[in-house]
DRENPA-3360 file (N, C-alpha, C; in nm, 2 decimals, always signed):
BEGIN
1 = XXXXXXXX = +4.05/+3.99/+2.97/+3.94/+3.89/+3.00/+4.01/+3.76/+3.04 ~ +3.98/+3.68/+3.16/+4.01/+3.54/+3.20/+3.90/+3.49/+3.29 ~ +3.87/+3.38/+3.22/+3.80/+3.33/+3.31/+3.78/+3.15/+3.30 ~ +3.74/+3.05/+3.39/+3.80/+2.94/+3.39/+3.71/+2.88/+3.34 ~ +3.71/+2.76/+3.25/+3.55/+2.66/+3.21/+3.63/+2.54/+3.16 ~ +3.50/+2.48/+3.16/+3.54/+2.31/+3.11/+3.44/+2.31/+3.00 ~ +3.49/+2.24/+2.88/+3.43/+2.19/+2.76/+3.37/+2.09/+2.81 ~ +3.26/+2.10/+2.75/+3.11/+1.99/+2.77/+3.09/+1.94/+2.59;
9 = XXXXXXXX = +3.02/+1.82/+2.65/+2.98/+1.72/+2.51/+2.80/+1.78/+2.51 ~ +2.77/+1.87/+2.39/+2.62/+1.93/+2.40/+2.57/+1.83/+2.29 ~ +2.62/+1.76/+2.19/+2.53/+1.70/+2.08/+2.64/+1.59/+2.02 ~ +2.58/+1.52/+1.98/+2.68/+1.41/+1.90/+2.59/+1.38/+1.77 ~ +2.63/+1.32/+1.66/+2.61/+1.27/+1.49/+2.67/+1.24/+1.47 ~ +2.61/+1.14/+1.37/+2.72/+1.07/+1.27/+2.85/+1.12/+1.20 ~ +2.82/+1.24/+1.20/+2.94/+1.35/+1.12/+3.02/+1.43/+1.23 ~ +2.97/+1.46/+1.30/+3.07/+1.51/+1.41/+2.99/+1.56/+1.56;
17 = XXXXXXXX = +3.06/+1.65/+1.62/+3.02/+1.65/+1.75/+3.03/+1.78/+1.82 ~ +2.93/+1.85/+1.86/+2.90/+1.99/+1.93/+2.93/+1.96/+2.10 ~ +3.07/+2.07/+2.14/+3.07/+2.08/+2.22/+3.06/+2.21/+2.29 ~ +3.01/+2.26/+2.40/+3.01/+2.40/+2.45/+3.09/+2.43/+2.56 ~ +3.10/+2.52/+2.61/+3.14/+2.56/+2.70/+3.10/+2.61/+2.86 ~ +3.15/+2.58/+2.97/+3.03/+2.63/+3.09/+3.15/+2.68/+3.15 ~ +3.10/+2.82/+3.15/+3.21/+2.92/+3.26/+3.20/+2.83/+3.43 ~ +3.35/+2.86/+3.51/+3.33/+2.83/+3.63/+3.26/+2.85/+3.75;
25 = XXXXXXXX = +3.17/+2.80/+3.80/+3.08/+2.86/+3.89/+2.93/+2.88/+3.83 ~ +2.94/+2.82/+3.68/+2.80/+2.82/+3.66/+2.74/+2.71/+3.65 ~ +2.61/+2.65/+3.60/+2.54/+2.52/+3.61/+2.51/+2.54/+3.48 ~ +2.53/+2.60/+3.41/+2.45/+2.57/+3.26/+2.58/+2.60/+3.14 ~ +2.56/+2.59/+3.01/+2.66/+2.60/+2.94/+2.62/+2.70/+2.86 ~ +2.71/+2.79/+2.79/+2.69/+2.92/+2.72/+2.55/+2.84/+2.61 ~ +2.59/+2.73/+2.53/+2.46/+2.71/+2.43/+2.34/+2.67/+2.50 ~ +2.33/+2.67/+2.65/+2.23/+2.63/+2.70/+2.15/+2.77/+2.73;
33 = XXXXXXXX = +2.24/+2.86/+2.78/+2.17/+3.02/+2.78/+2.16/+3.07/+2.67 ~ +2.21/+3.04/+2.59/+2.16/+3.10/+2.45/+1.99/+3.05/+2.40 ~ +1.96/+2.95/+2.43/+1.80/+2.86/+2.35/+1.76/+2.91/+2.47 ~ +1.78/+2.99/+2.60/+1.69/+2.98/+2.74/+1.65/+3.15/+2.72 ~ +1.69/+3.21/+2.58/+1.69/+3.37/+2.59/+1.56/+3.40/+2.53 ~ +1.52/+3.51/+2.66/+1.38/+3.55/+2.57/+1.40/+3.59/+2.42 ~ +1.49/+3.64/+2.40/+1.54/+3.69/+2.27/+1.55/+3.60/+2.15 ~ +1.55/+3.50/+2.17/+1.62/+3.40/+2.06/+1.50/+3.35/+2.09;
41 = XXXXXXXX = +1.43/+3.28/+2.24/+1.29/+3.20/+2.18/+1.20/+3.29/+2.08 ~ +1.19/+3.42/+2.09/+1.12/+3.51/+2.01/+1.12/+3.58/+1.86 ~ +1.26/+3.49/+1.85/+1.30/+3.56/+1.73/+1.25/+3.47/+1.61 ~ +1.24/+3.53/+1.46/+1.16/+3.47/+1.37/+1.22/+3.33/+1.31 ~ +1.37/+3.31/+1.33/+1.43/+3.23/+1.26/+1.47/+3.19/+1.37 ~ +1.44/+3.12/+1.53/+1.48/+3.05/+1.60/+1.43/+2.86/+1.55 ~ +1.32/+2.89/+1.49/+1.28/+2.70/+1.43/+1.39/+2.65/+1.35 ~ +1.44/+2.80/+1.28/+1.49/+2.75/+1.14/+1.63/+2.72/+1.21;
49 = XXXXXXXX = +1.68/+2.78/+1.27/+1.85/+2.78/+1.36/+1.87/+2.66/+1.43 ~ +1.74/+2.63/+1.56/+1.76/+2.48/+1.59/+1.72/+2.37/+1.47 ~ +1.70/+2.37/+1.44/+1.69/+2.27/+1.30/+1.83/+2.24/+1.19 ~ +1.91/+2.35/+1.19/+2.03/+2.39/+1.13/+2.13/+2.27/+1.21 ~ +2.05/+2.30/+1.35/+2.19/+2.22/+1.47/+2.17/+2.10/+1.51 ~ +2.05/+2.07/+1.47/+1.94/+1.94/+1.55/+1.87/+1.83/+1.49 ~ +1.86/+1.90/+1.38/+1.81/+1.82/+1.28/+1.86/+1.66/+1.26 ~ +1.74/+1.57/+1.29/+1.84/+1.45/+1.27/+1.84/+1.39/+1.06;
57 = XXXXXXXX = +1.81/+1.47/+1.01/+1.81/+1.46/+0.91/+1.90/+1.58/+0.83 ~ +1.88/+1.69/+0.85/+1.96/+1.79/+0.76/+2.04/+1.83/+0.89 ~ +2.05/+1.85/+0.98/+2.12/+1.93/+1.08/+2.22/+1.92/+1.04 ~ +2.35/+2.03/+1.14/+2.48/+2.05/+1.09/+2.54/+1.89/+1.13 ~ +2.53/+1.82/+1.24/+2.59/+1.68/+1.25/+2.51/+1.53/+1.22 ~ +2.41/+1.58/+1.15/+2.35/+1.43/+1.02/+2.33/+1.49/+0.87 ~ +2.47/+1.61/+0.85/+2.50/+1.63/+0.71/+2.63/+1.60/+0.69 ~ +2.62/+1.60/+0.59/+2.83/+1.56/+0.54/+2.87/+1.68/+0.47;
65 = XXXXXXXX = +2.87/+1.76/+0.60/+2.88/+1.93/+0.57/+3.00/+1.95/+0.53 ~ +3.10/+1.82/+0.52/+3.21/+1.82/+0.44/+3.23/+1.80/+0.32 ~ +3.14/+1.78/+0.23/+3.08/+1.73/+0.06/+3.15/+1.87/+0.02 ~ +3.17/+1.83/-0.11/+3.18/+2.01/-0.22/+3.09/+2.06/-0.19 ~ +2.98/+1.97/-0.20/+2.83/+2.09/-0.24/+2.77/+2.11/-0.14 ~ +2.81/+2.11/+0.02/+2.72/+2.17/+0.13/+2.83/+2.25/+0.12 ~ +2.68/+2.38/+0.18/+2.70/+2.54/+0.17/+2.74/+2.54/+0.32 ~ +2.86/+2.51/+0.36/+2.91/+2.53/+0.53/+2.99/+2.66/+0.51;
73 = XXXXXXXX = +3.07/+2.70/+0.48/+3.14/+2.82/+0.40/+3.17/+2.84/+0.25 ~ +3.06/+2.87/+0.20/+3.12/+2.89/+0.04/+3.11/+3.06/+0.02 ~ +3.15/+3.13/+0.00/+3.18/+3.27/-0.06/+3.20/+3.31/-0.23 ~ +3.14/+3.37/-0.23/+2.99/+3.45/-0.23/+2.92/+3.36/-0.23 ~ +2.78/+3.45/-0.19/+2.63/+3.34/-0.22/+2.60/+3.30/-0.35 ~ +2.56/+3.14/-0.36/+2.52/+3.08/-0.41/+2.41/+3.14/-0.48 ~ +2.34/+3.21/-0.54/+2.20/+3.22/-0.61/+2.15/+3.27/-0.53 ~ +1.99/+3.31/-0.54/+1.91/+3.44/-0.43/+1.83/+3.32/-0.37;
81 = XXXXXXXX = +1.83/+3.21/-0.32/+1.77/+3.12/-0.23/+1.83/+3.11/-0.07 ~ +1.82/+3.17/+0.03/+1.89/+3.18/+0.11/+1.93/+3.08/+0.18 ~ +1.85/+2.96/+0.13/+1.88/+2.82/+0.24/+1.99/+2.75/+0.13 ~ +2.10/+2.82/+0.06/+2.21/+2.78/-0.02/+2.34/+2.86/+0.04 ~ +2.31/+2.96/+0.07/+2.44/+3.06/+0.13/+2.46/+2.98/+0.26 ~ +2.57/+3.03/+0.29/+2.67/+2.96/+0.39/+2.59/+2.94/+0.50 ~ +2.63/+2.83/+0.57/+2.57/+2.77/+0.70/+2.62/+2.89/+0.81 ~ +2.80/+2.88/+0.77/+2.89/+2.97/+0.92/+2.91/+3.09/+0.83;
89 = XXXXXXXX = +2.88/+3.17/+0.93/+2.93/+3.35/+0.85/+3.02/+3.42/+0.93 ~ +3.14/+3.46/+0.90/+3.21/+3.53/+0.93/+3.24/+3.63/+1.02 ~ +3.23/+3.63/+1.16/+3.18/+3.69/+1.22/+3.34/+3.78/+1.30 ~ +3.43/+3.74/+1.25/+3.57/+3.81/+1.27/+3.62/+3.94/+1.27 ~ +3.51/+4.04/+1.24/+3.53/+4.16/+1.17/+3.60/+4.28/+1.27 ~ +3.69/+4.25/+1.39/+3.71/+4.31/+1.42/+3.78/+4.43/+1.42 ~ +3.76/+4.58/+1.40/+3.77/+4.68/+1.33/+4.00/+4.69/+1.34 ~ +4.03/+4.67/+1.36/+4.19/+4.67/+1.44/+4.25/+4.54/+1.33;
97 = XXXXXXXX = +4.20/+4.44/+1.31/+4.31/+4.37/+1.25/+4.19/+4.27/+1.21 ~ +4.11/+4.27/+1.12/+4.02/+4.17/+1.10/+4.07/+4.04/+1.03 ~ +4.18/+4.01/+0.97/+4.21/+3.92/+0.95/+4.32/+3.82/+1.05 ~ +4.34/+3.92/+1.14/+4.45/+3.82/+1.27/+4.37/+3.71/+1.33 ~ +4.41/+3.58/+1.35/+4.36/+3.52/+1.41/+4.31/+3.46/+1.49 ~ +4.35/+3.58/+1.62/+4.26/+3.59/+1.72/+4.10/+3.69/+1.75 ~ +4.10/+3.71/+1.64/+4.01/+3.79/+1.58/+3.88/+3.69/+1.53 ~ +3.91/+3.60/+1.49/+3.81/+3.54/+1.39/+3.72/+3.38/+1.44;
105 = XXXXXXXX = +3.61/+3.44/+1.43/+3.52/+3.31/+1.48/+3.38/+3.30/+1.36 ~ +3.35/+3.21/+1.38/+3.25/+3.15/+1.31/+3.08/+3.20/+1.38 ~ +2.98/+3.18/+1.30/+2.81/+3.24/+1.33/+2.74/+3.14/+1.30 ~ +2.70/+3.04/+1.36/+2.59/+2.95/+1.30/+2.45/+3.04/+1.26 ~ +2.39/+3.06/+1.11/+2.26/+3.09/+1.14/+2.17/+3.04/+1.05 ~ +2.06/+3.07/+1.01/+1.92/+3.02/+0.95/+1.86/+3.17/+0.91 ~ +1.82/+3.13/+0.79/+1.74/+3.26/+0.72/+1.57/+3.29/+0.77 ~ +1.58/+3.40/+0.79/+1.42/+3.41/+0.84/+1.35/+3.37/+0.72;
113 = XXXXXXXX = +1.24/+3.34/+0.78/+1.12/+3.26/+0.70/+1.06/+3.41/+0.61 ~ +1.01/+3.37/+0.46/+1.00/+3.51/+0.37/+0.87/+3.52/+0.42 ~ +0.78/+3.48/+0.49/+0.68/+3.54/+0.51/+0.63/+3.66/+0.60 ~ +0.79/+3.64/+0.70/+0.82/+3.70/+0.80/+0.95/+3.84/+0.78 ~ +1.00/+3.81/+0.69/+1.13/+3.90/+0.65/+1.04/+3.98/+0.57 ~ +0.92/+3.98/+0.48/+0.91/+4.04/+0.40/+0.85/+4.17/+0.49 ~ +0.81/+4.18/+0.59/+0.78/+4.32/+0.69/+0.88/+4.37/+0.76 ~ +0.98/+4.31/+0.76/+1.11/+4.37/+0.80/+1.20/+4.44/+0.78;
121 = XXXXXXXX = +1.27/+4.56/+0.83/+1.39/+4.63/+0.75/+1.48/+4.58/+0.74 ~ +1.59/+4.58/+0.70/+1.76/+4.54/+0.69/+1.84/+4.66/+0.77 ~ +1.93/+4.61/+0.85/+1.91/+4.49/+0.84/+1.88/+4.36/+0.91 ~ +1.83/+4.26/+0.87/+1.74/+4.16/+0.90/+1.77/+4.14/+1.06 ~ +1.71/+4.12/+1.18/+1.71/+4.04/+1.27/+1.73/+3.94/+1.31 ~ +1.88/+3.86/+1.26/+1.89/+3.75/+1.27/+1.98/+3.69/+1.37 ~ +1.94/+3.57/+1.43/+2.01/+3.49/+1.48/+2.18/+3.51/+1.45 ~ +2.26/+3.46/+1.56/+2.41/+3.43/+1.57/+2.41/+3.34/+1.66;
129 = XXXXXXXX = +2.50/+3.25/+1.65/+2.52/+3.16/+1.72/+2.64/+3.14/+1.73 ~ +2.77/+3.18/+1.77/+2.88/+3.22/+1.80/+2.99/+3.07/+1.79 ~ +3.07/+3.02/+1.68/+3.13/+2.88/+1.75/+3.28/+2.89/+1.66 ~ +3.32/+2.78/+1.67/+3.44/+2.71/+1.62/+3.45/+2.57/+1.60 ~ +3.53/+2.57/+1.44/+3.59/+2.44/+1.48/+3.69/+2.42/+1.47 ~ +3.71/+2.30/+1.56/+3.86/+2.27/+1.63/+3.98/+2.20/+1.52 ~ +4.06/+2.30/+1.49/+4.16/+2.29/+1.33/+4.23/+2.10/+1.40 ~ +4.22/+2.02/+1.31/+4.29/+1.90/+1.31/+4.40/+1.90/+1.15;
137 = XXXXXXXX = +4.55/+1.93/+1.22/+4.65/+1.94/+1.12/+4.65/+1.81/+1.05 ~ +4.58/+1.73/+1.08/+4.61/+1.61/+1.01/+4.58/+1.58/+0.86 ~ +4.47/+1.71/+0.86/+4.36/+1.73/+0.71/+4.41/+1.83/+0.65 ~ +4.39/+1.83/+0.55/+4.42/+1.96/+0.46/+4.25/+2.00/+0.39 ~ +4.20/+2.10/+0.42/+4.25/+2.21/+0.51/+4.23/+2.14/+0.68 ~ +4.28/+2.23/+0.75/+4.28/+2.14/+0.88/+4.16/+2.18/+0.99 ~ +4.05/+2.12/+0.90/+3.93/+2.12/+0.96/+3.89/+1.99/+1.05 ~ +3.83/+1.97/+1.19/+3.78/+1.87/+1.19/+3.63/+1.81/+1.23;
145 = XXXXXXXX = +3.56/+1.71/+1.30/+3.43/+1.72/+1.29/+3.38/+1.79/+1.40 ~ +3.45/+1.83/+1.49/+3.46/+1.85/+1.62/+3.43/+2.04/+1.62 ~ +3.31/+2.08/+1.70/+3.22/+2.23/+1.68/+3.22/+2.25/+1.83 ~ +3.26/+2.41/+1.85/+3.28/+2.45/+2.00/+3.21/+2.57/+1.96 ~ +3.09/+2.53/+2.08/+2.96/+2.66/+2.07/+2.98/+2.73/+2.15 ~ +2.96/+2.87/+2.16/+2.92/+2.93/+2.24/+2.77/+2.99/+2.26 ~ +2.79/+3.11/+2.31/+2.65/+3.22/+2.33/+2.60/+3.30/+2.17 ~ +2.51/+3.38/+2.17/+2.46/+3.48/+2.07/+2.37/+3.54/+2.08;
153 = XXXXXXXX = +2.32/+3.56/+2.02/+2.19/+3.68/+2.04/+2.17/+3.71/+1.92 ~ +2.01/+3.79/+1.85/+2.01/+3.84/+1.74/+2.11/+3.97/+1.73 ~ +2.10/+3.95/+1.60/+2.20/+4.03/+1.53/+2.11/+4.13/+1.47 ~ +2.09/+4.25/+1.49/+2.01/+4.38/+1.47/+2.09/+4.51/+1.41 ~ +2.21/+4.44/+1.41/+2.33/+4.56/+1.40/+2.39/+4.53/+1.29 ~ +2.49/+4.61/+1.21/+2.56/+4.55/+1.10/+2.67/+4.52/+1.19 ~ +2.75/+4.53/+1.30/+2.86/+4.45/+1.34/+2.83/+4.39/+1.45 ~ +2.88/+4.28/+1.46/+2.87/+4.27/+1.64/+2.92/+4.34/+1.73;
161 = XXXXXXXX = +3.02/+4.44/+1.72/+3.08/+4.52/+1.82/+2.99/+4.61/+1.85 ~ +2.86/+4.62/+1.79/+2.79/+4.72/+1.82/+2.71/+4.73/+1.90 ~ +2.66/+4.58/+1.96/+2.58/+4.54/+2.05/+2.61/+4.44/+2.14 ~ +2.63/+4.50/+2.27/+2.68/+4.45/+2.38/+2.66/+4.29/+2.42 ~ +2.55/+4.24/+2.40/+2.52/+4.09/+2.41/+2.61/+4.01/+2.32 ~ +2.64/+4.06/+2.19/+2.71/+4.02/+2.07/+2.89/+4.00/+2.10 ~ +2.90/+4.18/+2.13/+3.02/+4.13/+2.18/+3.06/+4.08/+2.25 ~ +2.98/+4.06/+2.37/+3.06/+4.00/+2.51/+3.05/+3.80/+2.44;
169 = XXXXXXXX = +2.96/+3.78/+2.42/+2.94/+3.64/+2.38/+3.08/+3.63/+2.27 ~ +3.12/+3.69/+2.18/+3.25/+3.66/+2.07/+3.32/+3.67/+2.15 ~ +3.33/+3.79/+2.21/+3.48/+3.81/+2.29/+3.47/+3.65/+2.38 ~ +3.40/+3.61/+2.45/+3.41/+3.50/+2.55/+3.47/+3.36/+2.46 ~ +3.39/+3.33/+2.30/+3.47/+3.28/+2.23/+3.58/+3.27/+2.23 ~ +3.62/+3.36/+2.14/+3.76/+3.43/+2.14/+3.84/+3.36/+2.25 ~ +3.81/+3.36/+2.36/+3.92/+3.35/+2.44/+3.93/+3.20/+2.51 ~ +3.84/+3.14/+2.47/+3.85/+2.98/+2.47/+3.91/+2.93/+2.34;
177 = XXXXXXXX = +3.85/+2.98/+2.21/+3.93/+2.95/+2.08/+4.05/+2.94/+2.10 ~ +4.10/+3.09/+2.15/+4.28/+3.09/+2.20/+4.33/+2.98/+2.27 ~ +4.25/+2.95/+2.40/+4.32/+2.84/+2.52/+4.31/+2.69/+2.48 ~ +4.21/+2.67/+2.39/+4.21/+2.51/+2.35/+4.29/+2.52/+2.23 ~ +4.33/+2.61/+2.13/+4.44/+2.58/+2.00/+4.57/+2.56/+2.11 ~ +4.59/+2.67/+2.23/+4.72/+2.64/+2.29/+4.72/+2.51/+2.34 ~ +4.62/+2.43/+2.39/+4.68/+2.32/+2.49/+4.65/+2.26/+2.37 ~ +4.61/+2.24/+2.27/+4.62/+2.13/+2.13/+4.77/+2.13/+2.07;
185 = XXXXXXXX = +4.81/+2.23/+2.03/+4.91/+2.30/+1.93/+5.04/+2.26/+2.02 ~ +5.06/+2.34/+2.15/+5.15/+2.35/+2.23/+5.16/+2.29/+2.32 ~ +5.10/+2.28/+2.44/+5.05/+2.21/+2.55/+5.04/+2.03/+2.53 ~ +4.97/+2.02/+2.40/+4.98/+1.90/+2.34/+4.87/+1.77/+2.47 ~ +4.79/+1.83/+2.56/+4.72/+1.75/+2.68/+4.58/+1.75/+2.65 ~ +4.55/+1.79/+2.52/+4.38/+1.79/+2.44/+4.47/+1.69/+2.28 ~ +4.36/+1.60/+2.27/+4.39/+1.57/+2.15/+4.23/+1.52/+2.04 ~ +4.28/+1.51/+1.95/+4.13/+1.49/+1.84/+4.15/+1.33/+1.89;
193 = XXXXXXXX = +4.03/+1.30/+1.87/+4.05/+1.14/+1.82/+3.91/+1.10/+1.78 ~ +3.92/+0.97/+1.73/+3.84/+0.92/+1.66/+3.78/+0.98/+1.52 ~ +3.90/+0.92/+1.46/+3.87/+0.97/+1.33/+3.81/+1.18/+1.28 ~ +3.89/+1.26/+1.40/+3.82/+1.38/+1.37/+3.72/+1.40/+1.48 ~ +3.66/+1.33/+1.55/+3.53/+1.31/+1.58/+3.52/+1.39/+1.77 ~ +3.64/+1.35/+1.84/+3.58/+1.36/+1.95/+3.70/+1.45/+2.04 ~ +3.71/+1.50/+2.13/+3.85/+1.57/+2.21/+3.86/+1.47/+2.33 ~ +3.98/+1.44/+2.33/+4.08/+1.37/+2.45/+4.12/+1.39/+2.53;
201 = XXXXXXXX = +4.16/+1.44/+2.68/+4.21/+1.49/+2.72/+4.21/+1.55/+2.87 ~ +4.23/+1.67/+2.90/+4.23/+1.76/+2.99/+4.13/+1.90/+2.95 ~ +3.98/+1.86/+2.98/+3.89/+1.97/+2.93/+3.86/+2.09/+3.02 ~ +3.95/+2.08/+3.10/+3.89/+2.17/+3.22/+3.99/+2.33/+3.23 ~ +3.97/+2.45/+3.22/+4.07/+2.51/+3.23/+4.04/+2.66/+3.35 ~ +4.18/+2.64/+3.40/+4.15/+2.73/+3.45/+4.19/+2.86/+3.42 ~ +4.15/+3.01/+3.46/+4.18/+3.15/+3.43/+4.31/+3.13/+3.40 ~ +4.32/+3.23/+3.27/+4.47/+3.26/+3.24/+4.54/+3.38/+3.30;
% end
């Protein structure tokens, strides 16, 4: 897989900042076709998901999803309330080496509403929303406020490799994850700044 894109500024907060991605030769950005899918406008936890991202009150960037007690990754779940379990879910599971690091990306999602889940089988039809954040060595752990979205689709499967919309949107992650840690890490022509908050640089890349 190669293919060329430039990082886009899709949302800004107080707490940090959602960027996406736009393949070369397109006009829209992967999180822009994701909210344009019949699939995701239709799905039961689409209110609850953009509110997750948008919210200018709880959303993921007007929360201080860096506190102990926001549930942005905590393992195991918290109690049987599902709006306590983790914000990002693990979506790295690739069957070959699931713990390698080019393997592993992040799921933004939202619990379907119980009035709606309660007619449904498991497992549940939920939202993914495919992202990363961009490691700043400067923190321990080296997290920073800075979120790189991509594509998703509901999740109807127990893996994502099992449903073609799923994987092609990870894999497409995946391979931006890799190109922006190289020009950060190595390349050294992207940088964090402002306090965690924002990317510097050379956003544009081409096919590898």
């Amino acid at each position: 897989m190669s293919f060329g894109f430039c990082l886009v500024k899709h949302a800004e907060g107080p707490w940090g900042t959602v960027y996406s991605f736009r393949k070369e030769g397109d006009d829209k950005s992967e999180v822009q076709k994701f909210w344009e899918k019949s699939s995701v406008q239709g799905a039961h936890d689409s209110e609850a998901l953009y509110d997750r991202l948008y919210d200018r009150e709880e959303g993921l960037l007007h929360s201080e999803w860096w506190a102990h007690d926001f549930p942005l990754r905590p393992s195991p779940r918290r109690g049987s309330n599902p709006n306590t379990w983790a914000w990002l879910r693990d979506e790295g599971d690739d069957v070959r080496d699931p713990d390698h690091p080019n393997y592993h990306a992040d799921a933004l999602w939202a619990p379907i509403p119980v009035k709606d889940r309660k007619d449904l089988e498991e497992p549940y039809p939920s939202l993914r929303l495919f992202l990363f954040q961009v490691p700043d060595e400067r923190w321990r752990p080296p997290y920073s406020s800075v979120f790189i979205i991509g594509n998703g689709d509901v999740k109807d499967v127990d893996r994502p490799h099992q449903k073609p919309e799923l994987k092609s949107a990870l894999g497409d992650l995946r391979y931006v994850l890799n190109r922006v840690h190289e020009r950060i890490e190595w390349e050294q022509n992207l940088q964090i700044v402002k306090d965690g908050y924002l990317l510097s640089g050379d956003t544009c890349f081409e096919p590898k």
